[in-house]
C-alpha positions as CSV (number, residue, x, y, z in Angstrom):
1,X,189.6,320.9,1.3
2,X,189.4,322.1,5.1
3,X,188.5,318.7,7.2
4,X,186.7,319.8,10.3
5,X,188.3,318.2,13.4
6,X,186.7,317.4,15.7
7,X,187.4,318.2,19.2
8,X,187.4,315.8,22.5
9,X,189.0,318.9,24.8
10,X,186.4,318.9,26.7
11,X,186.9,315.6,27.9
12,X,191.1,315.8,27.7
13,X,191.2,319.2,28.4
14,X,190.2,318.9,32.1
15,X,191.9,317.1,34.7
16,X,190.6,314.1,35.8
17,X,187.4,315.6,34.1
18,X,186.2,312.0,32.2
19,X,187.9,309.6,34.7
20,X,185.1,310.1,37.5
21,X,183.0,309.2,35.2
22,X,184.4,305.7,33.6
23,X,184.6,304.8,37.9
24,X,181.0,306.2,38.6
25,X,179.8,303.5,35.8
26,X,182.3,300.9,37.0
27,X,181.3,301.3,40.7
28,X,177.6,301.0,39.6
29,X,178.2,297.9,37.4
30,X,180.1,296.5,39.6
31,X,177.6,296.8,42.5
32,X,174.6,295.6,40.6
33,X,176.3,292.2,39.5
34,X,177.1,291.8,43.6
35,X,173.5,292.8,44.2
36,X,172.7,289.8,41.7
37,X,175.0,287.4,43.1
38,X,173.9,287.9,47.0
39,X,170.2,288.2,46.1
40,X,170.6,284.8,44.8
41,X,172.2,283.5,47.9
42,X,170.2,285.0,49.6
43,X,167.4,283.4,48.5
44,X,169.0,279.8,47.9
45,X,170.0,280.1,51.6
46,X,166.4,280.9,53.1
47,X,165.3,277.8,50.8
48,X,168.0,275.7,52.2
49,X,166.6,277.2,55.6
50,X,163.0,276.4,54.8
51,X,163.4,273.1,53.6
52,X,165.5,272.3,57.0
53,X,162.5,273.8,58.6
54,X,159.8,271.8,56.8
55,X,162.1,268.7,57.0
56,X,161.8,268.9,60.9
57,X,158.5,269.3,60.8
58,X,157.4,267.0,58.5
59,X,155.8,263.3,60.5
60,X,157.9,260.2,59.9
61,X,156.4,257.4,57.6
62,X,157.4,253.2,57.8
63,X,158.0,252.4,54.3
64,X,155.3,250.1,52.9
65,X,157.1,246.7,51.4
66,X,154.9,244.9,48.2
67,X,156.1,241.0,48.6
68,X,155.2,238.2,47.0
69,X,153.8,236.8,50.0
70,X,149.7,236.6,50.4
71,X,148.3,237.1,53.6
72,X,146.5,234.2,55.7
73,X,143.5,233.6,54.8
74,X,141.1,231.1,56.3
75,X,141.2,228.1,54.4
76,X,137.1,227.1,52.7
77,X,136.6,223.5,53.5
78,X,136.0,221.5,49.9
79,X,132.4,220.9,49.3
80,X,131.0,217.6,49.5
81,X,129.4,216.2,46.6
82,X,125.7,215.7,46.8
83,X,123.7,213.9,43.9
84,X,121.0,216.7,43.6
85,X,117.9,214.6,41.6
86,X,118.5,214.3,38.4
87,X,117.5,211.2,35.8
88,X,120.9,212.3,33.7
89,X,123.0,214.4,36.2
90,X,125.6,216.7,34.5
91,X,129.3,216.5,35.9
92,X,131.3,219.1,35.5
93,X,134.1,216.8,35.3
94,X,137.0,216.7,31.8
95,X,137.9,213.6,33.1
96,X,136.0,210.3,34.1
97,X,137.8,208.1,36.0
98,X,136.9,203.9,37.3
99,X,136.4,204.1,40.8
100,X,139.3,203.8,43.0
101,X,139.7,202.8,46.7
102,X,141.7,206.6,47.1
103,X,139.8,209.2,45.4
104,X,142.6,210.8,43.0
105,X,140.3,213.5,42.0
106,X,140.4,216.4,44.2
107,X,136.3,216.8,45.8
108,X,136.3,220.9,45.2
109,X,137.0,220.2,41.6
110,X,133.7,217.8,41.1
111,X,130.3,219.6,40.8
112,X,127.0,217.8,40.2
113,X,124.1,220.1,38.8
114,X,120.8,219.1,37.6
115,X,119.7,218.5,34.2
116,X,116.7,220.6,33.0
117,X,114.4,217.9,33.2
118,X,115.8,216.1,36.6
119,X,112.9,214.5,38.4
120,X,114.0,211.4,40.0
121,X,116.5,211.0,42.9
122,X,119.9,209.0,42.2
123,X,119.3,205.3,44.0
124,X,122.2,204.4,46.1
125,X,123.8,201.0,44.1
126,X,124.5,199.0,47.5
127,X,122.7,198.5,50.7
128,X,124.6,199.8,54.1
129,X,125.9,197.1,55.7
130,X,122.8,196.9,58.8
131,X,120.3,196.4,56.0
132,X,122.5,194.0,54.1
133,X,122.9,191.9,56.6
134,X,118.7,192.3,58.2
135,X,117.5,191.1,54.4
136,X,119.9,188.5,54.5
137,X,118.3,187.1,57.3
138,X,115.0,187.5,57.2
139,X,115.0,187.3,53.1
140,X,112.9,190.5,52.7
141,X,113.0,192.5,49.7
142,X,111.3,195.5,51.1
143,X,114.0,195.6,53.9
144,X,117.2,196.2,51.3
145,X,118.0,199.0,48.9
146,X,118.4,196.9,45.6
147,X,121.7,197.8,43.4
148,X,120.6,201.2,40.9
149,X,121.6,199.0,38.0
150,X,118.5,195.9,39.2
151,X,116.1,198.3,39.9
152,X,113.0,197.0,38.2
153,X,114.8,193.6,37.3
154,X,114.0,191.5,39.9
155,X,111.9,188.6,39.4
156,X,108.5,188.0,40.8
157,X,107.8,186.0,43.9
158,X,104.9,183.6,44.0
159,X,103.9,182.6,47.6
160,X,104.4,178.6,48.8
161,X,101.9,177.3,50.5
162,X,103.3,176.3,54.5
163,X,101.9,172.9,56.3
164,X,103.4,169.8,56.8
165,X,104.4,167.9,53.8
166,X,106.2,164.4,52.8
167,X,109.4,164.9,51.2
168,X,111.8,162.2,50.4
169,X,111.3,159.5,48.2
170,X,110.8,155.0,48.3
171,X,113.6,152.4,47.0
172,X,110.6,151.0,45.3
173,X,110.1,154.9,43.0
174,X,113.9,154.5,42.6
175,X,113.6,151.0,40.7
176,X,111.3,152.1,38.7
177,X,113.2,155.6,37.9
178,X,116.6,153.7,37.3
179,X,114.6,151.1,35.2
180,X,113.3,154.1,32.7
181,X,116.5,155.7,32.6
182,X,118.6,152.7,31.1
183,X,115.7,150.8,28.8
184,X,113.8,154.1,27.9
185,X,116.4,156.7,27.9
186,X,119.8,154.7,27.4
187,X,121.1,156.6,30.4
188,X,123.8,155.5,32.8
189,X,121.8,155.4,35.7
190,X,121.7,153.0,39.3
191,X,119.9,152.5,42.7
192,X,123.0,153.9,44.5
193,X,122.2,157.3,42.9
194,X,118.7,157.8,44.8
195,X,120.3,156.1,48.2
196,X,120.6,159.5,49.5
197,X,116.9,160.7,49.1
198,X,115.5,158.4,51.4
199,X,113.5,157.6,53.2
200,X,110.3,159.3,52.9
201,X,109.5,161.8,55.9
202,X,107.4,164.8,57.0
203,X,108.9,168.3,57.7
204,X,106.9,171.1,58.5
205,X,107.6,174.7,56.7
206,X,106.1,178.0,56.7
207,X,104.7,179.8,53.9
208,X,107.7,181.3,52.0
209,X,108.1,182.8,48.6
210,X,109.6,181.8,45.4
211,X,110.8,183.4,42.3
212,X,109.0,182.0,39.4
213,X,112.1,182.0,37.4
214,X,115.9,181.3,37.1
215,X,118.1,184.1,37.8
216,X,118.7,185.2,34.3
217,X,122.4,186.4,32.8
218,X,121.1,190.0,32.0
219,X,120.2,190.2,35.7
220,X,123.3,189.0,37.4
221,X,125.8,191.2,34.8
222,X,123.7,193.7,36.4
223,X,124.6,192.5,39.9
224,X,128.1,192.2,38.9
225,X,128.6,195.9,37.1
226,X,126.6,197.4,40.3
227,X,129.7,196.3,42.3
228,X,132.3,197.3,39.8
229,X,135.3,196.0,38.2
230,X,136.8,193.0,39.5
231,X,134.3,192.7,41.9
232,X,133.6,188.6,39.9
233,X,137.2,187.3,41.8
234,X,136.1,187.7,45.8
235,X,132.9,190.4,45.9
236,X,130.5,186.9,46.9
237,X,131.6,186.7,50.6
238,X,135.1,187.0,49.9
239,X,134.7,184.1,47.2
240,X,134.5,183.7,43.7
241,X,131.3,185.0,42.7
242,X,131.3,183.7,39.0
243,X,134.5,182.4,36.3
244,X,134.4,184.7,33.3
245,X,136.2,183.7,30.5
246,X,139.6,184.7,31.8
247,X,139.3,182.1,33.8
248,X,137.1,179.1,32.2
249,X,137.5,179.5,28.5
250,X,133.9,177.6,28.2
251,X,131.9,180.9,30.1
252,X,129.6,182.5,28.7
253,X,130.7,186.1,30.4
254,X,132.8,188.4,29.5
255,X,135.1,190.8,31.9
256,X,136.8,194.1,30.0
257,X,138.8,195.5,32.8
258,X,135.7,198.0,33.3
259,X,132.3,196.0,32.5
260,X,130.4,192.9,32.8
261,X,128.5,191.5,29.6
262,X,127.8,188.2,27.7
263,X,126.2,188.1,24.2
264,X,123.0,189.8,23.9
265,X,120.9,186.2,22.4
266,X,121.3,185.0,25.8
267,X,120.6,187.5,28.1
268,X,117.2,186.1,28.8
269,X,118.8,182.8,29.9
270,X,120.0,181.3,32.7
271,X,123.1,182.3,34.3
272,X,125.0,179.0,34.9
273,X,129.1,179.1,35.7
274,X,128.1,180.8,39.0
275,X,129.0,179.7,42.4
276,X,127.1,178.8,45.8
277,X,128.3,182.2,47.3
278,X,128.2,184.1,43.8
279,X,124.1,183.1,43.8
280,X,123.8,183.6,47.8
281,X,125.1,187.1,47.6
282,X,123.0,187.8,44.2
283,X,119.6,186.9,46.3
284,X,121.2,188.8,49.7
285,X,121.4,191.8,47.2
286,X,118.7,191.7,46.6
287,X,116.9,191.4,50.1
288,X,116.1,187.7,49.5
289,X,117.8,184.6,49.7
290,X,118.6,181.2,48.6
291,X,115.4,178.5,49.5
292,X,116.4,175.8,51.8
293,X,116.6,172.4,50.3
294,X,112.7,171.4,52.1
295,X,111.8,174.9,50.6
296,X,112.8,174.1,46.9
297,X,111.6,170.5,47.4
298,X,108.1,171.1,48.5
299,X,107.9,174.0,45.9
300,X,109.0,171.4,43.0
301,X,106.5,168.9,44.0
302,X,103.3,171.0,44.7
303,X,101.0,170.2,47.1
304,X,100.2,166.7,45.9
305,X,104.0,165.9,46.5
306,X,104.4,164.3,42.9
307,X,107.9,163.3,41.2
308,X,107.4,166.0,39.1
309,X,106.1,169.3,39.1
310,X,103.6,168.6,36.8
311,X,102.7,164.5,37.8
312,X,104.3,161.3,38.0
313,X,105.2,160.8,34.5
314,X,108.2,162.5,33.1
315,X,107.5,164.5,29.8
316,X,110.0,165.2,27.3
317,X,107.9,168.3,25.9
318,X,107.4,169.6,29.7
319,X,111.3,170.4,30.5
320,X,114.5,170.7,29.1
321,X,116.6,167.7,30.1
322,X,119.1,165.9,27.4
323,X,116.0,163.7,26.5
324,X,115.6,163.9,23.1
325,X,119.0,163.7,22.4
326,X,119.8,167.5,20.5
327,X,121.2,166.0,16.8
328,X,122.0,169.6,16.5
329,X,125.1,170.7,19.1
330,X,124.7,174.5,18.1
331,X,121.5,174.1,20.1
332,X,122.8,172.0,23.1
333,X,122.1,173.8,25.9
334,X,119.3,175.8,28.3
335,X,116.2,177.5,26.6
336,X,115.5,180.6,27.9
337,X,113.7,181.2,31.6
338,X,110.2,181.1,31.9
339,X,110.1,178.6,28.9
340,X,108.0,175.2,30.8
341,X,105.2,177.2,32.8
342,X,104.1,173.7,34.1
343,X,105.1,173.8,38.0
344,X,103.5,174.0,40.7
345,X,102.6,177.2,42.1
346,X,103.2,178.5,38.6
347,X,106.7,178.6,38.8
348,X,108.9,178.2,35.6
349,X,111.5,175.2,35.2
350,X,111.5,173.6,37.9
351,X,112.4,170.6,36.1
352,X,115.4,170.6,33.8
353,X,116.7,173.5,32.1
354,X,119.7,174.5,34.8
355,X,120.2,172.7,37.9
356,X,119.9,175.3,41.1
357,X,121.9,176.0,44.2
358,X,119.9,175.9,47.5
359,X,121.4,176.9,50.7
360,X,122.0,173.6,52.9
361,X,125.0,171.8,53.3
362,X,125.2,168.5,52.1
363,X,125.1,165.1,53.9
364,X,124.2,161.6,52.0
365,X,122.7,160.9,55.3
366,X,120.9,164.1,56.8
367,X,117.1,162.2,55.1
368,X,118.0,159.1,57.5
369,X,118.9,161.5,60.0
370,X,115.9,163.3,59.9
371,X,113.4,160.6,59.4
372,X,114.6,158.6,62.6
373,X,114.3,162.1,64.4
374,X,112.0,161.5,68.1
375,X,110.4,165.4,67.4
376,X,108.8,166.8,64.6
377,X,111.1,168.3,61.7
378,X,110.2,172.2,61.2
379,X,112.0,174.2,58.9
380,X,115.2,172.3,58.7
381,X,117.9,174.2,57.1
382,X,120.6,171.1,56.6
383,X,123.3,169.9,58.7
384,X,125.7,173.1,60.0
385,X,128.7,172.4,58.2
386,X,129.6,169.9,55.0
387,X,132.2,170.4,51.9
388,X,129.3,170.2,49.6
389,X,126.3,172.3,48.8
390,X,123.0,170.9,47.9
391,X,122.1,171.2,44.1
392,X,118.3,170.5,42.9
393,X,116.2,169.9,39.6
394,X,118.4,168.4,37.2
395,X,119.3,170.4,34.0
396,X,119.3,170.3,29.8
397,X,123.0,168.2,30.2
398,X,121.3,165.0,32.1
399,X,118.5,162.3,31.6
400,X,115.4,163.3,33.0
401,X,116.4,161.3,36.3
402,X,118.1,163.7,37.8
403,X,115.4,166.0,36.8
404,X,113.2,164.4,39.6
405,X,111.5,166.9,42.2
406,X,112.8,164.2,45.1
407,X,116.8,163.5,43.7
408,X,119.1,165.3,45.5
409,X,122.6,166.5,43.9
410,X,125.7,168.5,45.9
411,X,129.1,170.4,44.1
412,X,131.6,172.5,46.4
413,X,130.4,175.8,46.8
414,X,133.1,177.2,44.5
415,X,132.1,174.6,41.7
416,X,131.4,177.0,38.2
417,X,129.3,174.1,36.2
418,X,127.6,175.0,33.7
419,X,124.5,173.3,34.1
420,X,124.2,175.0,37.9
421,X,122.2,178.2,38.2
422,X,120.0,179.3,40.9
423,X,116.5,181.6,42.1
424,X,116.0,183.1,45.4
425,X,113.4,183.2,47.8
426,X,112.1,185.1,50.3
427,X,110.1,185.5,53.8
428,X,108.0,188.0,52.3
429,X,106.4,189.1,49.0
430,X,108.4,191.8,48.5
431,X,106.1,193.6,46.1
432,X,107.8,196.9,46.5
433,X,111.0,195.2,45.2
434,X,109.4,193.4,42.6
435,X,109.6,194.3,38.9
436,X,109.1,192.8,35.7
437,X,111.8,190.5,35.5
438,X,112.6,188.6,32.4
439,X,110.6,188.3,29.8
440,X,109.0,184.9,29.2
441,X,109.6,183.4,25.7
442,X,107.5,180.5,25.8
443,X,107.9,176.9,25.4
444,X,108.9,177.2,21.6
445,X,112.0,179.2,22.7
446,X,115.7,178.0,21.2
447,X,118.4,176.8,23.5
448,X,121.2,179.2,24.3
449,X,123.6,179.8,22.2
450,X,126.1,179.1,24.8
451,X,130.1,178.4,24.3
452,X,130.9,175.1,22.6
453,X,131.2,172.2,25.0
454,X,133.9,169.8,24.5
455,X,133.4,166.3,25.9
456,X,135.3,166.7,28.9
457,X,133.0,169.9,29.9
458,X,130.0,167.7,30.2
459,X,128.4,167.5,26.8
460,X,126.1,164.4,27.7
461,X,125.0,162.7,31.0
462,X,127.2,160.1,30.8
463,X,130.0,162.8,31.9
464,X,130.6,162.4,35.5
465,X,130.6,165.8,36.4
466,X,126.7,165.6,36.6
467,X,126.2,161.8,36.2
468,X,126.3,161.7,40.2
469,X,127.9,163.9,42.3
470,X,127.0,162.5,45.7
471,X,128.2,159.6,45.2
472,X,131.2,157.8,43.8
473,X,131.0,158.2,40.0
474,X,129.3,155.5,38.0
475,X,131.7,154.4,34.9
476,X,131.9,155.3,31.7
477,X,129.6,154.3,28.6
């Protein structure tokens, strides 16, 4: 077989003949790859130019730092809480707290709106101190802002007529008083005691008013809660105002670190356990004020200036003294107030029931004093100092000879008997003041249930402790 070869002489078979060409396409490769390689310097150089152009061009900036740190605001002044009227004002409040002298909740947190059906105006629950101290003087009602909590409480006032009157009493009325009390009432009972309410004299006083009834208990818990917690150890003048049972296991009140109370069966009666400055600062409250011992005198004997408000004759059935003797001792005690309408001037237990504080010092001898006086007596107020106050109308744990209009009686102000309550009086009718006070419950009402008295708390009269205070203490038996 003849293989055909084929030829490459013609690119051997010249000299040099193929060589320009391999260095033609060597040269042009070559040249293209440096063409590459510059172009791209080229154009990352004028970049690098550019940027160092826009670079020195381009404005300066102060970097903005985010701290932690607000800036200063004006500080909004906590709003100050005002009672907008409402009967049953919602607090926004999680947590009620007693009163305190330093707030310990901060003001911006409290907020007071009104309820949907708000229509009356929050009462303030004390006086300021200028009005306090105007009614306590002049015994106004109308010139005090009563305590929230006695608002329509108070009793009513009847008016006493003024003139010039005989108070006092004779050593002959005394006979004959001390005469009933030992054959009559088998009482404990001697001239010595009615010493100091003689002689018979005349005193002059204007027209005053008169509550027609004893300060009840449901009024002065009232009192007491509208001045808060503890306010029972010094809120009477810095005194004792009244001993709960904390401190005389025999009272009838009860103190639960927050509230004031006593047993709802006697609400209605008369408080007793209180003291001279506990009743003052009840009637100062109050805008009255306790009656001057001429005052409570004339008002107990009416204008026909008998032994008793009703007459001469004492009548078991016409006040509450020990007389009949209670065979029952659940029922020794008060009866409610307002339960012998037979005063004068229609005012209620004058007579028996609780014996009340008025506001004069005490002095066996200020009668004497009085009736040997060269000028007329007008308005006498008692002497200016003493260690006693003056006590009047006898009470449910004595014979009715204490319960005499005329007898006079005195404890230390700070005295909690009780078989001592009180009523206020005023210069004025007060009417504004004036609300429905405590319901009467008639003559038929029961005594108090009030805590047991032992012997030694003055269970009869012939306990000291109200046998004769004035004097030296008659003996036993």
């Amino acid at each position: 077989m003849t293989m055909t070869r084929q030829s490459y002489g013609s690119l051997r078979g010249k000299r040099g003949g193929g060589a320009w060409q391999w260095t033609v396409i060597g040269f042009v490769i070559g040249f293209g790859c440096a063409a590459v390689v510059g172009l791209a310097l080229l154009i990352a150089g004028a970049g690098s130019a550019l940027d160092g152009i826009f670079a020195a061009n381009r404005p300066t900036q102060t970097p903005i730092v985010i701290t932690n740190t607000p800036l200063p605001v004006t500080p909004t002044p906590p709003p100050t809480e005002v009672l907008l009227p409402s009967a049953t004002p919602t607090v926004v409040q999680v947590e009620i707290q007693a009163p305190t002298a330093t707030p310990t909740t901060d003001p911006a947190l409290i907020l007071v709106v009104p309820s949907a059906t708000a229509t009356q105006a929050v009462a303030p629950t004390q006086p300021p101190a200028d009005q306090q101290t105007a009614a306590n003087n002049s015994g106004s009602a109308a010139s005090a802002n009563i305590p929230a909590l006695l608002v329509g409480k108070t009793t009513p006032l009847r008016q006493v007529d003024g003139g010039t009157f005989i108070i006092g009493t004779t050593p002959q009325e005394v006979a004959q008083a001390v005469d009933e009390c030992v054959n009559v009432y088998q009482g404990n009972c001697q001239l010595s005691y009615g010493e100091d309410s003689a002689p018979p004299h005349n005193v002059t006083i204007d027209p005053f008013f008169m509550e027609d009834k004893e300060v009840s208990y449901d009024q002065y818990m009232a009192f007491l809660n509208s001045m808060g917690p503890n306010s029972h150890r010094t809120g009477c003048q810095g005194q004792l105002c009244i001993a709960t049972r904390a401190e005389e296991p025999n009272s009838n009140v009860i103190f639960d670190s927050a509230n004031y109370r006593v047993n709802n069966a006697i609400l209605n009666y008369p408080v007793a356990g209180v003291t001279w400055y506990g009743a003052s600062a009840y009637c100062a409250a109050i805008g009255r004020r306790l009656p001057s011992e001429a005052e409570w005198e004339h008002a107990g004997r009416g204008a026909t200036n008998s032994l008793y408000p009703w007459g001469d004759t004492f009548d078991v059935t016409l006040a509450r003294t020990s007389r009949p003797r209670e065979e029952n001792t659940a029922l020794v005690g008060p009866k409610a107030v307002g339960s012998y309408p037979t005063g004068a001037y229609s005012l209620y237990d004058m007579s028996g029931n609780v014996a009340e504080w008025v506001n004069d010092w005490y002095s066996a001898t200020y009668y004497t004093q009085q009736a040997s006086s060269s000028s007329a007596v007008v308005n006498p107020q008692g002497p200016p100092a003493g260690t006693e106050k003056v006590v009047r109308g006898g009470s449910w744990d004595s014979v009715p000879f204490f319960s005499r209009s005329v007898h006079r009686q005195s404890a230390p102000p700070n005295d909690q008997k009780l078989w001592i309550g009180f009523r206020c009086a005023s210069n004025t009718s007060g009417a504004a003041n004036t609300g429905a006070g405590t319901t009467s419950t008639g003559a038929s009402a029961q005594a108090a249930p009030i805590a047991t008295l032992p012997a030694a708390a003055g269970g009869s009269e012939e306990d000291t402790t109200n046998s004769q205070p004035t004097l030296p203490p008659p003996p036993g038996g």
